[in-house]
N, C-alpha and C positions, 0 to 999 in steps of 0.2 A: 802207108795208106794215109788220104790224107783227111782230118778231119772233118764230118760233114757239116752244110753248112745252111744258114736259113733266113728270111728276110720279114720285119716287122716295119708293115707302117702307119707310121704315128701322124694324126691329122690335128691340128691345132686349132679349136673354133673360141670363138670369143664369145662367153658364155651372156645370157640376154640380163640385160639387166630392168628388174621388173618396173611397173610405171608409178608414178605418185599420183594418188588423188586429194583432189583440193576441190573440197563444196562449197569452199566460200564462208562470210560471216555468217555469223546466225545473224536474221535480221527481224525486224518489227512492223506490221502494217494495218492499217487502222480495217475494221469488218467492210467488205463491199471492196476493198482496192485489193489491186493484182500484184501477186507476191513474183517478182520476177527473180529466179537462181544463178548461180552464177560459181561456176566451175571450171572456168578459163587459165585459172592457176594449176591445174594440172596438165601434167608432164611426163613423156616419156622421155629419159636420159639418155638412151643406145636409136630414140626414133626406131622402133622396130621389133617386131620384124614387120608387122603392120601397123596403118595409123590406129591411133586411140580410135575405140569406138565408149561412145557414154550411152548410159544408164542409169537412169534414175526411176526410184520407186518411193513411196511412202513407207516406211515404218510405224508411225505413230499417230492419231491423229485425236483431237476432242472429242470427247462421248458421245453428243450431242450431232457429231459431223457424221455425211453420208459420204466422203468424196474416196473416189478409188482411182488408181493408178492411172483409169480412163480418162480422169479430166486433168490429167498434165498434161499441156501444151509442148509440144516439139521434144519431149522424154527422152529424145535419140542426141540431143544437141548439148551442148555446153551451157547451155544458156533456156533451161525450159520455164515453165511462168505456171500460175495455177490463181482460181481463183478460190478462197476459201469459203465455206460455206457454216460456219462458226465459228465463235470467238475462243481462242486458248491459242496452245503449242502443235505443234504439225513438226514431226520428224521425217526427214527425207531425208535418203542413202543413195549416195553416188558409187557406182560401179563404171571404173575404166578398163579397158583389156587391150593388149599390144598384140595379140596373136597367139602369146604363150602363157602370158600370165595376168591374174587381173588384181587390181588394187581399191578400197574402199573408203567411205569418208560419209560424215553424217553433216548435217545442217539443219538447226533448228528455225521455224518461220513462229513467230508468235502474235497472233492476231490479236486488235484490241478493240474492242465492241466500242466505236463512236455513237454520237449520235445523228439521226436521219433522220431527214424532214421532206416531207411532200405537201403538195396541194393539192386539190380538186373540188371545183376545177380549174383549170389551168388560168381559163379568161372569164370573162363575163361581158357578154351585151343584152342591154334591159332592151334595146327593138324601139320602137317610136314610142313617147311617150308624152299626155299632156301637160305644157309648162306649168301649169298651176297644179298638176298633183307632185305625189310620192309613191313613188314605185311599190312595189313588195318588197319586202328584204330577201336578197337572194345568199344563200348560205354557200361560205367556203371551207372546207373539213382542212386543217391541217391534221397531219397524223405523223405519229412519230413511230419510223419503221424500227428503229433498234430494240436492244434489250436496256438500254439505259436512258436513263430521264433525258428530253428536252426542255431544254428553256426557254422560252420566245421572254427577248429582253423590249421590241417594241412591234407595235401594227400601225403603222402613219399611211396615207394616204395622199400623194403628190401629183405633180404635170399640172399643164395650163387650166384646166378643168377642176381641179380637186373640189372647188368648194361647189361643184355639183354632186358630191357624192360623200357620204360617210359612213359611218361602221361603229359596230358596238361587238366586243369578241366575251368570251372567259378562259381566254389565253393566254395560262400564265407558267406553268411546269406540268407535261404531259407527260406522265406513266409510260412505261415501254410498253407499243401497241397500244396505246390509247391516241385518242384523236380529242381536237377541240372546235371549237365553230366559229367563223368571222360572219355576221352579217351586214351585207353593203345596200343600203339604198340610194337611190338616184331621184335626183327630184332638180330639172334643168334648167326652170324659170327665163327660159330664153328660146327662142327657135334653134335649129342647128345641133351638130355631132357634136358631141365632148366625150375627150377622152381623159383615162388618168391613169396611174398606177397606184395597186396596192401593194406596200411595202412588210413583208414581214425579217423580222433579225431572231436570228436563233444562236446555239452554239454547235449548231453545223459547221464541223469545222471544213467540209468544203463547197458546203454552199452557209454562209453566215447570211446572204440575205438572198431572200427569194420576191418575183414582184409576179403580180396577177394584173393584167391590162383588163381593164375597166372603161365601156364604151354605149354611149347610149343616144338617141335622136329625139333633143325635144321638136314636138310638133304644137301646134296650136289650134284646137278643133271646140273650144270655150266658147261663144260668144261674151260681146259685153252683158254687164249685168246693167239696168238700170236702177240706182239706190231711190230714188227720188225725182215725181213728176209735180208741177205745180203750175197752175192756169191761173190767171188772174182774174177773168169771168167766166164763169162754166153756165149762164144762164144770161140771153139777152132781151132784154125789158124796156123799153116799150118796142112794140113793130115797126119801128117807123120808116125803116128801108134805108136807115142811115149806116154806113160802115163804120164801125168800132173797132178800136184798138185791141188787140188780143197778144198778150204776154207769157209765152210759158217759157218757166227755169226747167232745166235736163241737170240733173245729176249723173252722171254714167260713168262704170267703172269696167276695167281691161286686165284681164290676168296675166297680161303680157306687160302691163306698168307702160306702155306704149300710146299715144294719142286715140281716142277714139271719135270715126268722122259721124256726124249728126246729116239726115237727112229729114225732109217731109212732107207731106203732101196730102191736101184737103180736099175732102166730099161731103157730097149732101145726101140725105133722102128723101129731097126733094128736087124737079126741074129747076135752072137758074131763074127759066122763065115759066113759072109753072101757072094754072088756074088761082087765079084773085089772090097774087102776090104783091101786086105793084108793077111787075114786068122791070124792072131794072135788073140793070149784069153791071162788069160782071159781082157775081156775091161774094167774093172772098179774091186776097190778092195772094202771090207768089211769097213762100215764109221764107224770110231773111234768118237766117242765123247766123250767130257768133260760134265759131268752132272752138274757142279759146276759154267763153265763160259757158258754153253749153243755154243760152239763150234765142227762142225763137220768136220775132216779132212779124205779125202777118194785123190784116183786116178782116171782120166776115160781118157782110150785111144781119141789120137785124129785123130783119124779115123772116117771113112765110106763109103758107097759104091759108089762108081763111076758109078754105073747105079740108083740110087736113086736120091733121092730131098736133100738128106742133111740128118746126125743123130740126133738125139733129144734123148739125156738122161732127166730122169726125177728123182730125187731125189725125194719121198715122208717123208716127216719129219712126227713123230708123237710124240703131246706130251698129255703124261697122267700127270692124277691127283692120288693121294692116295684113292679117291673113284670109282674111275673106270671111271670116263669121261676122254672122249678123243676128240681129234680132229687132223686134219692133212691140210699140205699146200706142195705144189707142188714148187719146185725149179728148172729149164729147163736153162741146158746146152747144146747149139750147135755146129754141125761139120758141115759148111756148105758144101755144091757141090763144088759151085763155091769160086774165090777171094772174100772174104768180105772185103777188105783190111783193115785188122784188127791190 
């Protein structure tokens, strides 16, 4: 009989060899920049049985931080990012897995509270303004958004415009969360836009200098002023119907430092040819002036009616500006009735 007999089969599998995780350095990033990870050094050895898949989670994060697993960007990828949301250490755990088995690895992110700097507001325009004033000071808040001191090392004020505009600050080292003040006045002494920038330097270290555009339209809505009128007779004695030399100096001044034009022109309140005058015309000539020394030379009869109160010329002087203001002042020469004994 012949022994019985039996069959075993043996399957030979090539056992999984599990994956390696690699989170990368621990790395450093100033508060406000994005910590991006970085997990590309992981590796499965056998490829298999399926690709890596990643995960990544938080472990650890500052007392102070709200941030949860939600604000990891791309969590599923080799490569996810996060923005921190307070300054310390922030631990994150990388989890890979091949199908069969997973593998783990930490990376620490350590934030470092910089300093932050803002303005507002951002620009400034003072809007038309007249040459000869000074604006309002209009206030620009810097504030210092971190937990740690700012230094503002200068505030200058540049561009083709500058010496239209200046500033007075008490901006020198701002507290965390505190703020400090620029204010800028504008004062254009000229028609026309001018612009500038104001310059502030801090030790922001990624913005060290910030600039505020600074913009404003002198206009010119002033007249001249006149300083000084001066007649050389304000009283004409005797009546004899002769015309006389009449001399007036003009002082006049321009808030624009600009020429100012002299005009003018003479009346009576009396007819030329009025009742028992003499009848002679005409009483007064066309006034000559000098635009240069501000001097008017005219004639005006010295006459008037002998049934009247006495003549009163009135020279009206007008002087303009290059923008069109103007203004005017009255100069009164007499022919009295009676003896003034003059």
């Amino acid at each position: 009989m012949l022994p019985s007999e039996d069959y075993v089969i043996i399957t030979a599998a090539t056992p999984n060899v599990p994956p390696n995780a690699d989170a990368g350095d621990d790395i450093t990033v100033s508060s406000g920049e994005t910590a991006i990870l970085d997990g590309s050094a992981s590796n499965d050895p056998d490829e298999g049985p399926d690709s890596l898949a990643y995960s990544w989670s938080f472990v650890a994060a500052p007392a102070d931080s709200d941030i949860t697993n939600s604000d990891l960007f791309d969590a599923d990828t080799a490569s996810p990012s996060f923005i921190p949301d307070a300054a310390g250490t922030y631990v994150l755990e990388l989890m890979i897995e091949d199908g069969l088995e997973a593998a783990f690895d930490n990376v620490a992110v350590t934030v470092v509270d910089v300093p932050i700097i803002s303005v507002s507001p951002t620009s400034i325009d003072f809007g038309d303004l007249d040459i000869g004033l000074y604006s309002d000071p209009q206030a620009i808040t810097v504030l210092n958004e971190s937990s740690i001191e700012l230094v503002i090392s200068g505030i200058n004020i540049s561009g083709a415009d500058q010496d239209k505009f200046s500033q007075t600050n008490d901006c020198t080292t701002i507290g965390a969360g505190s703020a400090c003040a620029i204010n800028v006045t504008f004062s254009p002494g000229e028609t026309g836009i001018k612009n500038a920038l104001l310059g502030i330097s801090s030790n922001d270290p990624d913005t060290p200098s910030i600039f505020v555009p600074l913009t404003g339209n002198g206009v010119d809505i002033t007249p001249p002023e006149f300083l000084s009128v001066t007649v050389n007779r304000d009283v004409l004695w005797p009546p004899n119907h002769k015309m006389v030399d009449i001399v007036i100096e003009v002082d006049v001044t321009d808030n624009s430092g600009l020429p100012v034009t002299l005009s003018a022109a003479v009346q009576s309140n009396e007819p030329v040819n009025g009742q028992d005058d003499g009848n002679t015309s005409p009483d007064w000539t066309e006034p000559v002036i000098d635009q240069a020394t501000g001097t008017i030379n005219l004639q005006l009869r010295a006459e008037r009616s002998g049934r009247g109160t006495g003549r009163i010329y009135t020279i009206t002087i007008i002087a303009a500006d290059t923008s069109g203001n103007s203004t005017s002042i009255d100069v009164e020469v007499t022919v009295p009735h009676d003896n003034c004994n003059c």
